[in-house]
N, C-alpha and C positions, 0 to 999 in steps of 0.2 A: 478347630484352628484353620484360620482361609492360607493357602499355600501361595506364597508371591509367585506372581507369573512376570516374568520379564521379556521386552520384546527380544527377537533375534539380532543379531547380531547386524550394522547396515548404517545407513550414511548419514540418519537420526540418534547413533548414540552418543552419549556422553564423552568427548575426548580429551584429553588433555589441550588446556592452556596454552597458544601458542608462547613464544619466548618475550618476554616481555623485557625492552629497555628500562621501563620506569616502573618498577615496580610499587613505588609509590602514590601512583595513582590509581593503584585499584583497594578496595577492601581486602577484609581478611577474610571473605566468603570469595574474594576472586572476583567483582564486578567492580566495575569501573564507576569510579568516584564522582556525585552531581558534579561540583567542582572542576572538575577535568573535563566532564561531557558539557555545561554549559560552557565554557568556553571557546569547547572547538566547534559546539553547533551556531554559538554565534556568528564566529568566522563562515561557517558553510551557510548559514541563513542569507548568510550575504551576499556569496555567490550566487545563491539562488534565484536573487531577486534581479542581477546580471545577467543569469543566464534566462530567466523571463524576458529584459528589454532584448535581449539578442533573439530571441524565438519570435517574438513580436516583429521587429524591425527587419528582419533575414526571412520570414516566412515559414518558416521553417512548420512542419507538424510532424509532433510528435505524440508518443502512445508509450507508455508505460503501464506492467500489467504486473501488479500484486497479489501472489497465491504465497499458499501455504496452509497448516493448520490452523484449525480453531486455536487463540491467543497466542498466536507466534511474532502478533507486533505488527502484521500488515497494519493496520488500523493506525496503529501510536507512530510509525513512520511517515503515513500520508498525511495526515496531521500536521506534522512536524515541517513536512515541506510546504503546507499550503500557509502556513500561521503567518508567513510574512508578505507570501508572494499574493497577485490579484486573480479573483474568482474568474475572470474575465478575459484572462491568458491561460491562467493553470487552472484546471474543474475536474471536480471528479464523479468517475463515473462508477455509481456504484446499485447495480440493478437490481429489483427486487424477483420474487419470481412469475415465470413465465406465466401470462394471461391466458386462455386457452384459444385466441387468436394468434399468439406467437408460439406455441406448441406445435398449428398448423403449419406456420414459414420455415423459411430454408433455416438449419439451426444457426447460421452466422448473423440471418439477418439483424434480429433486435442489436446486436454489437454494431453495427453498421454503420447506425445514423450518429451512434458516440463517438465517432474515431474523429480525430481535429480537420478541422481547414486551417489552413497558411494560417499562422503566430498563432497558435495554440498547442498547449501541452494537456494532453489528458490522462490522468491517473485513475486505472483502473480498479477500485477495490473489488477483487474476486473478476473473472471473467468469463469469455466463451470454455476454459477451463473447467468451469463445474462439472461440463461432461464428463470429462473424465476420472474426473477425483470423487465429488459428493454423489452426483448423479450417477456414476459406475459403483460407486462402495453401496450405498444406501437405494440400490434395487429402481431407481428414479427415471431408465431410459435403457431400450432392450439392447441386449448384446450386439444388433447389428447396428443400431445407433453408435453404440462406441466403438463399433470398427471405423464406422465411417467415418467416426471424425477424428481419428486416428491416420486414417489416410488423406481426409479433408484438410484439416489444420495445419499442415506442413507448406500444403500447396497455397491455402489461404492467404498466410503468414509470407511468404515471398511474393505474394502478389504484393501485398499491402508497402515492402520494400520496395518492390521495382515503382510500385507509385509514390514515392518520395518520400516515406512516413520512417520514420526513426522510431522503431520498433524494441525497446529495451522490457526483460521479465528477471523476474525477480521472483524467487521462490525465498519462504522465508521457514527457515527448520528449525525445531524447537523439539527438545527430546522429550520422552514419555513422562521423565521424573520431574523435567523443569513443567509442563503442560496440566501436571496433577497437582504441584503447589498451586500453579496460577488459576485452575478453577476452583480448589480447596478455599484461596484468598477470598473470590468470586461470591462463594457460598457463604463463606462466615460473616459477610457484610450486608446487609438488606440493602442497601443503596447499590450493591454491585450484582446483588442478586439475578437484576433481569437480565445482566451480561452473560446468563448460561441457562442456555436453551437447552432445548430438548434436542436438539442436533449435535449441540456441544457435546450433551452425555454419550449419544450413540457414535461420534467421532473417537471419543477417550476409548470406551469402549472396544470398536472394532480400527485400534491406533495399527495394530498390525495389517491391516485388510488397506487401508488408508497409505500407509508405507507399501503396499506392492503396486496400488492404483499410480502411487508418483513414479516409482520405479518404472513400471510400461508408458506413463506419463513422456518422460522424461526419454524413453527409449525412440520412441516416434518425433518427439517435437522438440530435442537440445539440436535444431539444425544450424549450419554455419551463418547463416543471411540472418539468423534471430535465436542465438542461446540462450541456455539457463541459466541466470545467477543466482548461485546459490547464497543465500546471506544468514551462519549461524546467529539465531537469534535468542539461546538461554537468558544472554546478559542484553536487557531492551536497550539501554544505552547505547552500549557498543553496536548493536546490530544498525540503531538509527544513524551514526556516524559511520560507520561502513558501507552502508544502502546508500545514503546521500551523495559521500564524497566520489564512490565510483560512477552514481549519477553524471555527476559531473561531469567527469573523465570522459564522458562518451562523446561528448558535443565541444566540439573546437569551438569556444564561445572567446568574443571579447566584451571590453567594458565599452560599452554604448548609451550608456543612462544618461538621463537630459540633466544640461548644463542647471545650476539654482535659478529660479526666476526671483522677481519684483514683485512682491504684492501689490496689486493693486490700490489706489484709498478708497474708503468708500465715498459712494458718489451722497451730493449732497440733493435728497428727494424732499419734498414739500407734505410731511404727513402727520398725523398724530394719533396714536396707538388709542385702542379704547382703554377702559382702568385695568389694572392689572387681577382687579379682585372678582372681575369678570371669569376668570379663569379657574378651573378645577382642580387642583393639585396633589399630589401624593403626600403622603404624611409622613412628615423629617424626620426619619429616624436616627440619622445619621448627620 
């Protein structure tokens, strides 16, 4: 018989339910109802796409940096903010690993050339943070590597403020018990299967080694000029609706979107198309 091991005790565990007004928008598992969550992300979609023409038009750059554990929802939030908004204001920057040219450079440099120019938002999945969480758990960069960027990253990070950048982080928590359905889900489904890697396993794994890396994480780099947001993310819903809307909240934005226009007619050109049976076409399944 395998003896449960449960993690210690710490700012990953399961808590009670804040108080709820309406209790009738959540299930009887306690998540928050499609129903109630697409309506209020429509309203926030909207913002969004506001608060794009205002980043755009104001010049503004900004940097947004998403951590957390493996399936804590980073992923289904960045998503969720890009589905409306334009690649070409809001992009994301989500980097694969280091080449052994950039293993060579300063550790910030590869993040460097991702960071916005004036009217751009970038959203970073995972970031210069690997150091310290994957890369410190998973044996990937030596100890005095993660001192240094333990004493690097604070001074980094103010730098990046005093150069105009709106610098908002967002950690995304997600407890041991809700982390082991969501790869259990993963696994039962071959279509979701390649969603859990072999990092995923050694993450669940060593979830406790993981929880002390955020803890010294968080010790060094929750500084005043650029804190932690911490966003509980058991219930994805919820977590996407509370990540976005304080989004928000951070940028004194107004409504600037362009006035309707006139379409144009089309113009009248002098041509004649070749046949149409000239053409290759897929087969109408539908």
């Amino acid at each position: 018989m395998t003896m449960r091991i449960t993690p210690p005790e710490g700012a990953d565990d399961l808590k009670p339910a804040p108080p709820r007004t309406r209790p009738g928008d959540y299930t009887s598992k306690g998540k928050l109802r499609s129903s109630v969550y697409e309506t209020h992300m429509e309203r926030l979609q909207e913002q969004l796409v506001l608060l794009q023409y205002w980043v755009q038009s104001q010049g503004l750059k900004v940097a947004v940096v998403f951590e957390g554990r493996g399936s804590a929802g980073k992923g289904g939030a960045i998503k969720t903010i890009t589905e409306r908004t334009s690649p070409r204001i809001v992009r994301v920057a989500a980097l694969p690993k280091p080449t052994e040219r950039e293993r060579s450079q300063w550790y910030f440099q590869r993040y460097v050339e991702h960071l916005p120019a004036a009217g751009e938002m970038v959203l970073f999945d995972r970031s210069w943070y690997n150091r310290s969480n994957v890369e410190r758990v998973m044996g990937f960069c030596t100890e005095a590597e993660h001192e240094e960027f333990l004493r690097s990253c604070p001074e980094f990070e103010r730098m990046l403020v005093r150069s105009g950048i709106v610098l908002l982080k967002y950690w995304f928590s997600v407890s041991f018990e809700e982390q082991h359905r969501r790869f259990e889900a993963r696994n039962a489904k071959p279509i979701k299967r390649w969603k859990l890697s072999d990092m995923d396993l050694a993450e669940h794994e060593l979830f406790v080694a993981y929880s002390k890396a955020k803890d010294t994480t968080f010790q060094y780099t929750d500084i005043k000029q650029a804190p932690w947001y911490v966003v509980p993310s058991d219930d994805k819903k919820a977590a996407r609706l509370n990540c976005i809307g304080h989004l928000l909240s951070q940028i004194d934005y107004r409504d600037v979107s362009p006035d309707p226009v006139e379409l144009p007619q089309m113009r009248d050109v002098p041509y004649v198309r070749p046949p149409m049976q000239d053409q290759t076409f897929v087969t109408r399944l539908f």
